[in-house]
N, C-alpha and C positions, 0 to 999 in steps of 0.2 A: 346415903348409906351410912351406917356407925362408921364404917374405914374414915370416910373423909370427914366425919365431926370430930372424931378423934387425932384425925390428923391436923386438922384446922387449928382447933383445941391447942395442940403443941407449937403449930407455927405461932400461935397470938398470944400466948399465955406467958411469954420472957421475950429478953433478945436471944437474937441468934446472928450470928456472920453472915454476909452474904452468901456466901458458900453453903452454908448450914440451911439456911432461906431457900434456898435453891431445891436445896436434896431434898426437904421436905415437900416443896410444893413436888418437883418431883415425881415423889411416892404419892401426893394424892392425885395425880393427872394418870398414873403410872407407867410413864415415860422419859426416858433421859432428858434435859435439857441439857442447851448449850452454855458453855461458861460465860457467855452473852446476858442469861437473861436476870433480869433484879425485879425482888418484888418489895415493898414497905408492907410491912402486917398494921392492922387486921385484915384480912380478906377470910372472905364464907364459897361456900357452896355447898351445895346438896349431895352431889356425886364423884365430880372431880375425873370421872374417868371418860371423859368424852370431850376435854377440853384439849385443845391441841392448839403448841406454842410454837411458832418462829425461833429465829433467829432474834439476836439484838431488839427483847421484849422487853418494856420495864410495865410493870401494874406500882400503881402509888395506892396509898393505906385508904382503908375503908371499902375497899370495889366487894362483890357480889356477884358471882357466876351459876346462874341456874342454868345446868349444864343438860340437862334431859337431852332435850334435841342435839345437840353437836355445837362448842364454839368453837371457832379455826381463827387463830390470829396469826397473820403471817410474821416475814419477820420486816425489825425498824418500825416497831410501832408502839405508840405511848399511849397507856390508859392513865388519865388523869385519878384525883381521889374520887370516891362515893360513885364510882361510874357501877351501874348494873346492866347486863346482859343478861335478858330473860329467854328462853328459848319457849317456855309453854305460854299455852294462853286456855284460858274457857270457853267453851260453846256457850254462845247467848242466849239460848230457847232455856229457860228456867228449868225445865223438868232434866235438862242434862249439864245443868250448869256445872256441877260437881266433877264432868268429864275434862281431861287435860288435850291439849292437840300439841306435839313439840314439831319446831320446825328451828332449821339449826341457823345458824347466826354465824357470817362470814367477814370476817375484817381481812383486808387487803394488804399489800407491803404498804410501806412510809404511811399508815396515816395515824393521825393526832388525836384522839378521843378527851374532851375536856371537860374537867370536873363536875362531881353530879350530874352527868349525864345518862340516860339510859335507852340502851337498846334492845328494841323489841323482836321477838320472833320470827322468820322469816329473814330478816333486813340482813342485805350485802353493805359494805362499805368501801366504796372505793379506791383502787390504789391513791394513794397521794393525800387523800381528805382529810377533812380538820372537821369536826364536830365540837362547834361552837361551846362551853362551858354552861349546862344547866336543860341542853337540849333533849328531848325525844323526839327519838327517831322511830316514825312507825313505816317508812320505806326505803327502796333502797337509795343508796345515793352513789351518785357517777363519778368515774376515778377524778383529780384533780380540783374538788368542788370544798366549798365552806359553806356547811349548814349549822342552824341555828333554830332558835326556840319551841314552843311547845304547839303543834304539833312542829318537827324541824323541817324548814323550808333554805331555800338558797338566799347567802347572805350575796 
C-alpha cells in the first residue's frame, strides 16, 4: 500500500530512537507494540498491516515482510539481517502464472531466524528453533529443531 512505503520511506531515510523505531513500525503494522520490541532499519514491506509482533521481538536491518497472507511472530524471537518472509507464491501452469496464492507464515516463541535467510509461504516455525544463517525454508519445522541450507533440512 502507499501508507506502508511511505511509512517505510521515514523509518530508512534518517535515524530515529528506538522509541521512535518502534512507533513507526508501529503505524505501519497498525498496532501497538510492546516496549520490548527493537528493530535496526532498513526493513520493506508491501502492506505492513497483517504483520503481527510478540513480545521481546528484535528484526536486525535489511529483513523484507511480504505480508499479503499474515506474518505472526510470537514473542523472544530474533530475526537475523537480510531475513525475508514471503507469504505469496505463483501458480505454476503458465497461463495463470501472474496469479498470487498467500498463505500466512507463523514463527513460534523463542526461535532464532539467521541471517539471509528466508521463509516461504505456508511454513510454521517452531517453538524454540534456530534457522540456520543463509537457509530456506520451504516447510515446516518442529519446535526445538536446527535447520539449515537450501532447501533447509535438519542440522
Amino acid at each position: 500500500s502507499v501508507e506502508a512505503h511511505k511509512l517505510t520511506h521515514e523509518l530508512n531515510s534518517k535515524y530515529h530512537s528506538r522509541d521512535e523505531a518502534r512507533e513507526i513500525f508501529s503505524n505501519i503494522i497498525g498496532k501497538k507494540l510492546d516496549e520490548t520490541f527493537g528493530i535496526f532499519p532498513p526493513f520493506q514491506t508491501e502492506f505492513g498491516k497483517n504483520i503481527h509482533v510478540g513480545k521481546h521481538v528484535f528484526i536486525n536491518s535489511g529483513c523484507t515482510f511480504q505480508d499479503h497472507g499474515g506474518i505472526y511472530i510470537e514473542d523472544n524471537v530474533l530475526i537475523g539481517h537480510n531475513v525475508v518472509l514471503a507469504t505469496l507464491n505463483h501458480v505454476e501452469d503458465p497461463e495463470h502464472r501472474t496469479d498470487s496464492i498467500p498463505k500466512p507464515i507463523h514463527i513460534k516463541k523463542g526461535v532464532w531466524i539467521g541471517s539471509n535467510s528466508t521463509i516461504l509461504q505456508g511454513v510454521t516455525i517452531g517453538e524454540n528453533s534456530i534457522v540456520a544463517a543463509g537457509a530456506v525454508v520451504t516447510h515446516d519445522v518442529p519446535p526445538n529443531c536446527i535447520v539449515g541450507g537450501v532447501p533447509a533440512k535438519f542440522i
